[in-house]
LOMARVO-832263 format. One record per residue (C-alpha): y, x, z. Coordinates in pm, whole numbers, padded with zeros to 5 digits, always signed. Each point is the difference from the previous one (the first is absolute). Example, Ala and Ser with C-alpha at 12.3 -4.5 7.8 and 13.67 -1.06 7.14 Angstrom:
BEGIN
-00450+01230+00780/+00344+00137-00066/
***
This chain:
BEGIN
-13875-18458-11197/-00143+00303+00090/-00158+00275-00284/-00180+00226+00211/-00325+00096-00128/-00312-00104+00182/-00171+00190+00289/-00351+00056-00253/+00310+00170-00295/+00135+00216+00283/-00306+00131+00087/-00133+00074-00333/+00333+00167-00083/+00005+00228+00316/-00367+00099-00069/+00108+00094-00342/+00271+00175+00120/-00258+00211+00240/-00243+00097-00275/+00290+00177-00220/+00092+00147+00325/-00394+00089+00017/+00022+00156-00331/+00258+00236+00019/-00179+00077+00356/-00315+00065-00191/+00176+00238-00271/+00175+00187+00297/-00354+00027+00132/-00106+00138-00368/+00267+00280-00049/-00057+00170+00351/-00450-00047-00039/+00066+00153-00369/+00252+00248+00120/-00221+00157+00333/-00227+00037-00231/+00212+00193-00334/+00078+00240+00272/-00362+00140-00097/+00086-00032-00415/-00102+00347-00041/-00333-00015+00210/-00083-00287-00128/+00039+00130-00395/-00278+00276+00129/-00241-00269+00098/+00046-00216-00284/-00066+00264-00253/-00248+00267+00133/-00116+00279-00197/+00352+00100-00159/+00081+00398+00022/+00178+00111+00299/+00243+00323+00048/+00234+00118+00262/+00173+00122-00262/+00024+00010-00456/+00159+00324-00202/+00298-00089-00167/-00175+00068-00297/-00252-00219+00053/+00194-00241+00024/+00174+00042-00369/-00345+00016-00115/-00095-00371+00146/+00360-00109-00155/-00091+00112-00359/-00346-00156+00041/+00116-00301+00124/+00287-00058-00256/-00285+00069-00245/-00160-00300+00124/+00318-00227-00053/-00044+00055-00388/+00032-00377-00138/+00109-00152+00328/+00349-00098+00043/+00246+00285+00100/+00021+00061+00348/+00378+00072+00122/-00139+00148+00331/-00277+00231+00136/-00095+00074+00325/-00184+00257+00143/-00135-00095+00373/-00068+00369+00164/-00247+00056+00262/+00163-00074+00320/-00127-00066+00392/-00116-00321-00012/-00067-00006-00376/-00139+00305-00094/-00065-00089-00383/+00171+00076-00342/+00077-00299-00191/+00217-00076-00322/+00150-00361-00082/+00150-00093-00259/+00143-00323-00115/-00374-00108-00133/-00248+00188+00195/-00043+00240+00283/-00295+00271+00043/-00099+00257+00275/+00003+00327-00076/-00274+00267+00120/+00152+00324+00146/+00013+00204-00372/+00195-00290-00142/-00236-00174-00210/-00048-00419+00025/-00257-00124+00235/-00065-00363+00063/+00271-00272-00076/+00220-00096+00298/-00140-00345+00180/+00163-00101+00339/+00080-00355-00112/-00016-00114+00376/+00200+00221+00132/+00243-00045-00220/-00086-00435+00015/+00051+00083+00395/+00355+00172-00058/+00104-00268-00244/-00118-00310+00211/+00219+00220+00290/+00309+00033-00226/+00041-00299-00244/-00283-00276+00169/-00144+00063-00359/+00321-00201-00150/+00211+00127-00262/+00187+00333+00071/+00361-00106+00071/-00099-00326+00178/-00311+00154+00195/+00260+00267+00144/+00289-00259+00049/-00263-00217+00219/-00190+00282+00178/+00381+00184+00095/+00113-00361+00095/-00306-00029+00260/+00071+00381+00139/+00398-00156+00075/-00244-00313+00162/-00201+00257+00205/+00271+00185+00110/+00169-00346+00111/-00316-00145+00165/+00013+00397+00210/+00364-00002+00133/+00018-00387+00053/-00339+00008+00222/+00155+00278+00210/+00328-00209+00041/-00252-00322+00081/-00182+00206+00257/+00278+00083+00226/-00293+00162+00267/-00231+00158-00273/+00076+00361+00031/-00065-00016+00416/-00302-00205-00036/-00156+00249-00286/-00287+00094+00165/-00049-00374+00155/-00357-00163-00150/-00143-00302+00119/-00321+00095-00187/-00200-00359+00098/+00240-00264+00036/+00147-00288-00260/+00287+00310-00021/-00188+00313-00088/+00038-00102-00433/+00389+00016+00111/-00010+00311+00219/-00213+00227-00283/+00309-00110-00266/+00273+00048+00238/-00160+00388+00095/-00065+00058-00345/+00342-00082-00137/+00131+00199+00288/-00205+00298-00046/+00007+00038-00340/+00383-00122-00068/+00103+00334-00117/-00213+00051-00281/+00026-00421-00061/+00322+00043-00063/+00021+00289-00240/-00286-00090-00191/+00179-00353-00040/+00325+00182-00036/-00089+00207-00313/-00232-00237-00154/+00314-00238-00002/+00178+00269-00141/-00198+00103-00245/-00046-00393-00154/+00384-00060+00031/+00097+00320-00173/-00189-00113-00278/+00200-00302-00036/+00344+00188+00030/-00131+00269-00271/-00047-00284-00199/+00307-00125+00036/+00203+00274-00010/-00194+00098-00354/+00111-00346-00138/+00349+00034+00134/+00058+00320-00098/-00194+00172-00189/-00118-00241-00287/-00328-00088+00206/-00098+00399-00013/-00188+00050+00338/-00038+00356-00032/+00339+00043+00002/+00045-00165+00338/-00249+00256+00133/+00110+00279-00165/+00261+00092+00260/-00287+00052+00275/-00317+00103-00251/+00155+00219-00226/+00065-00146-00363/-00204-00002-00311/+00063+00258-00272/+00115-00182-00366/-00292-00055-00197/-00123+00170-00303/-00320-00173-00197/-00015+00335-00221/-00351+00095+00047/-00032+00362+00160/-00278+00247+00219/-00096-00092+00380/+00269+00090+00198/-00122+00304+00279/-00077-00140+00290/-00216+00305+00104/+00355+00190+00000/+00137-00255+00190/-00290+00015+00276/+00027+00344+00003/+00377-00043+00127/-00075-00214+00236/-00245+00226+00159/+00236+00319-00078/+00304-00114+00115/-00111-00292+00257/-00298+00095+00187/+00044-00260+00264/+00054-00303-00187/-00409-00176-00084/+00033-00117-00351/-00139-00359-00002/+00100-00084-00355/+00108+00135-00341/+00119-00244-00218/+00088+00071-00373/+00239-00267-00178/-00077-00105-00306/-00214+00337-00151/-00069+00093-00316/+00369-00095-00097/+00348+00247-00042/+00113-00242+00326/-00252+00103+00229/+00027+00158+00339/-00162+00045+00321/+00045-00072+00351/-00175+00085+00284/-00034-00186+00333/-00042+00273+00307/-00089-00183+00332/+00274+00225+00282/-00225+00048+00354/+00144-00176+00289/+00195-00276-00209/-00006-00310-00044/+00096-00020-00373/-00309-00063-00199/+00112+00307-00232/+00240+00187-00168/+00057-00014-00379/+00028+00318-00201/+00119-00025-00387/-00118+00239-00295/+00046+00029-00340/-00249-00021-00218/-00052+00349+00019/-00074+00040+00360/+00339+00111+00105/+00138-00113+00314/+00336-00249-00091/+00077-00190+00325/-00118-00175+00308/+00078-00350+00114/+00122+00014+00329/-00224-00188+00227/-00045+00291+00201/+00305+00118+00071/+00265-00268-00180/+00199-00259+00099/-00097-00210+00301/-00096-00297-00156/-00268+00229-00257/-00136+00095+00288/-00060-00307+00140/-00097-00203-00284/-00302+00296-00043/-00109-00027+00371/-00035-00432-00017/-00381+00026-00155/-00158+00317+00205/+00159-00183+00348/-00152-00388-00152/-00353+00140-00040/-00032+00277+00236/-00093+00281-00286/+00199+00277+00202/-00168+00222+00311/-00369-00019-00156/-00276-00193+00149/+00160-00055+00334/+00275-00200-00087/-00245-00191-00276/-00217-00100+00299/+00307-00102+00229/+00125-00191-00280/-00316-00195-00069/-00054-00069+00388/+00371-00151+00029/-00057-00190-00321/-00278-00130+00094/+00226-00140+00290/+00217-00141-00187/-00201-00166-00190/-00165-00126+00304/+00357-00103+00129/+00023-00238-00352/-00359-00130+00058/+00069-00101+00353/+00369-00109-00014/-00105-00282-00228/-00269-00140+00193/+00257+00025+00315/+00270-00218-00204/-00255-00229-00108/-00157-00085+00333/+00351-00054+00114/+00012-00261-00241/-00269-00111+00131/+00119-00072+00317/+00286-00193-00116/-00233-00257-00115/-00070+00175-00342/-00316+00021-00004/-00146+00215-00396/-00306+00038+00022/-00033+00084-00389/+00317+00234+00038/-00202+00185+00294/-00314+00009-00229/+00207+00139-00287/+00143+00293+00164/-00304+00074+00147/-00119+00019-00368/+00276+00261-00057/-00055+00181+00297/-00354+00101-00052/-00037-00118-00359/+00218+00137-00169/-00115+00368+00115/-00341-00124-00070/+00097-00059-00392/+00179+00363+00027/-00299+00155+00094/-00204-00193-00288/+00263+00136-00252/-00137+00338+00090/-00338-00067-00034/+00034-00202-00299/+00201+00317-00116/-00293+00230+00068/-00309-00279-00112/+00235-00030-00382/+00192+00307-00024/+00326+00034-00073/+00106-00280-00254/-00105-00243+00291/+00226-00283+00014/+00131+00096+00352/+00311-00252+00012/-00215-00315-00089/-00263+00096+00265/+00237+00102+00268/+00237-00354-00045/-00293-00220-00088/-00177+00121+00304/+00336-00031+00201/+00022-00296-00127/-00340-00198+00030/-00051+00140+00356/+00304-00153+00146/-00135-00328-00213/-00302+00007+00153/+00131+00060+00332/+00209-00295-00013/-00274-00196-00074/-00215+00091+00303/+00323-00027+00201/-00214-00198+00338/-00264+00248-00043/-00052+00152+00359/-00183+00308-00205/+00297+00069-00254/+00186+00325+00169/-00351+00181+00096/-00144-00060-00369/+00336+00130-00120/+00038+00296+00236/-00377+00077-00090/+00107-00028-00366/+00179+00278+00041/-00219+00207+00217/-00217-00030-00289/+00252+00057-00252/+00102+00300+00123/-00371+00162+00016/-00039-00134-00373/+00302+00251-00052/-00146+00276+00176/-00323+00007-00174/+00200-00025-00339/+00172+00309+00103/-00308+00156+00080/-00225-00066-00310/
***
């Protein structure tokens, strides 16, 4: 007696089978759109909030005076354990100081302008890093696509046994031209495919094995785990006590390391007897995002990390973030970055419509599947582009993760739901078209 399931469970079972495979196609497709465009997180902070004080450059002394003022501020708010100090650099020339409950801009003499509000570009870098989910799992999942990126690159190379010699072959108006732009494009761009799916897989997993190794070894203490590469915490001491000097420590910096552009000075839990200072000097011509400098609370110079000049593995654990978003060479390399990442995601958008017209053609014929990754396709940069100008219409408290997911969401919906509709991909792609002018007369007014 036979048990097999019928032909009408099969098929339901292998279309089920083919939207989870649509899904993590469609969050693939999500990392590299959000990541082309974080490569612009700085420009993008300067159209968001206009008007904020600009400088090439802020006195030391100024910038002790914004500390005291802004610790003044904190007065019945809980106790921050960290304070940072954003100095003006290239492509963020503006003073601003964070703490662990507020962050303002500072105007050139040090005193508090207007309250920091970039909560795009920060929703942007967040839906990039963690797909909005909880910190640990949101890194876990985004690493675990980067290892699933870096698979798709290598195995379509091995697939493609002629796609290097036929790299400049297009068949621009045949059935074949869809296939010919993502074989080129993978080939073109497999360099930079492969090490931005390289360290973003490396950055996810090592978050996993810090983990780990903290529970393991180190009585769940992460900061131990990174200690060895970042430099260790000093013991704490709640004792209150003055500011520590972070105008002495600037002035050090500039003394003693003329070369090295402070991007950050960060002062660990201040106003106590544990307090000390560190400040992060980006090194010209390298790829590590900085170097860290320690001082006491008095301003002298104690120590520096190592990810300059330390061991091998410093090194390279500093240079993973400056090589996965392109912030090293300027402008340049930002463009370049955004033109290839654009490709890539290009390369997501079209390898899924490739696979699923080869299902098609074994006698798998989804038309609501086609219709939904349409929806993500077009849509779901269509609901990006309304988070910003919701963002702009409300301010900053907008409720950017309900509007972006909702709109993700309901657009694929609807798309589904017009899946025969001859008109669906030209409303879609002029859904977008619109979209994106929406976004540029936001930025304008």
């Amino acid at each position: 007696m036979s048990a097999a399931p019928d032909p009408g469970t099969v098929k339901r079972a292998l279309s089920a089978h083919a939207a989870i495979g649509l899904l993590a196609g469609a969050l693939l497709y999500l990392v590299s759109l959000t990541g082309t465009l974080a490569v612009f997180y700085a420009e993008f902070q300067r159209v968001e909030q206009q008007g904020v004080p600009e400088m090439t450059a802020i006195a030391p002394e100024a910038v002790a005076r914004g500390v005291a003022a802004m610790v003044a501020t904190e007065a019945g708010k809980p106790k921050t354990t960290h304070l940072y100090v954003h100095m003006p650099v290239e492509d963020l020339p503006r003073a601003t100081i964070t703490t662990d409950n507020q962050a303002f801009h500072l105007r050139a003499d040090g005193s508090l302008a207007q309250k920091e509000e970039i909560a795009w570009s920060d929703f942007l870098l967040q839906l990039h890093y963690l797909l909005n989910l909880p910190a640990l799992f949101g890194i876990l999942l985004v690493g675990a696509l980067g290892v699933a990126m870096l698979a798709l690159a290598v195995s379509g190379v091995v697939a493609h046994p002629r796609i290097f010699r036929d790299a400049f072959r297009l068949r621009a108006r045949d059935a074949n031209a869809l296939a010919d732009w993502h074989n080129r494009l993978s080939v073109w761009t497999l360099p930079f495919s492969v090490a931005i799916a390289l360290t973003g897989a490396i950055i996810g997993t090592a978050t996993l094995t810090g983990y780990a190794i903290a529970s393991a070894d180190h009585g769940g203490d992460l900061e131990k785990v990174y200690a060895p590469i970042y430099g260790a915490e000093a013991k704490p001491d709640p004792a209150p006590a003055p500011l520590p000097d972070v105008a002495a420590a600037l002035r050090h910096m500039a003394a003693h390391h003329p070369d090295v552009v402070v991007s950050y000075a960060i002062l660990h839990d201040p106003g106590t007897k544990g307090q000390h200072i560190q400040i992060v000097g980006e090194h010209q011509r390298r790829l590590i995002f900085g170097e860290y400098y320690g001082f006491d609370a008095a301003g002298q110079f104690q120590h520096r990390a190592g990810l300059a000049d330390g061991a091998v593995g410093q090194q390279a654990a500093a240079s993973l973030y400056r090589l996965h978003f392109g912030t090293f060479g300027g402008l340049p390399v930002k463009i370049a970055y955004f033109v290839f990442g654009a490709a890539l995601t290009a390369i997501c958008a079209t390898g899924t419509f490739l696979w699923l017209g080869k299902r098609r053609r074994r006698g798998f014929d989804e038309p609501r599947l086609l219709a939904a990754w349409r929806g993500v396709v077009w849509g779901w940069p269509i609901a990006l582009a309304a988070s910003f100008v919701a963002r702009i219409a409300i301010g900053n408290d907008a409720p950017l993760v309900p509007i972006f997911w909702g709109g993700a969401v309901l657009v694929v919906v609807a798309a589904v739901a017009l899946a025969r509709w001859r008109p669906l991909p030209r409303l879609l792609q002029g859904g977008l078209v619109a979209a994106i002018g929406a976004d540029a007369v936001a930025a304008i007014v």
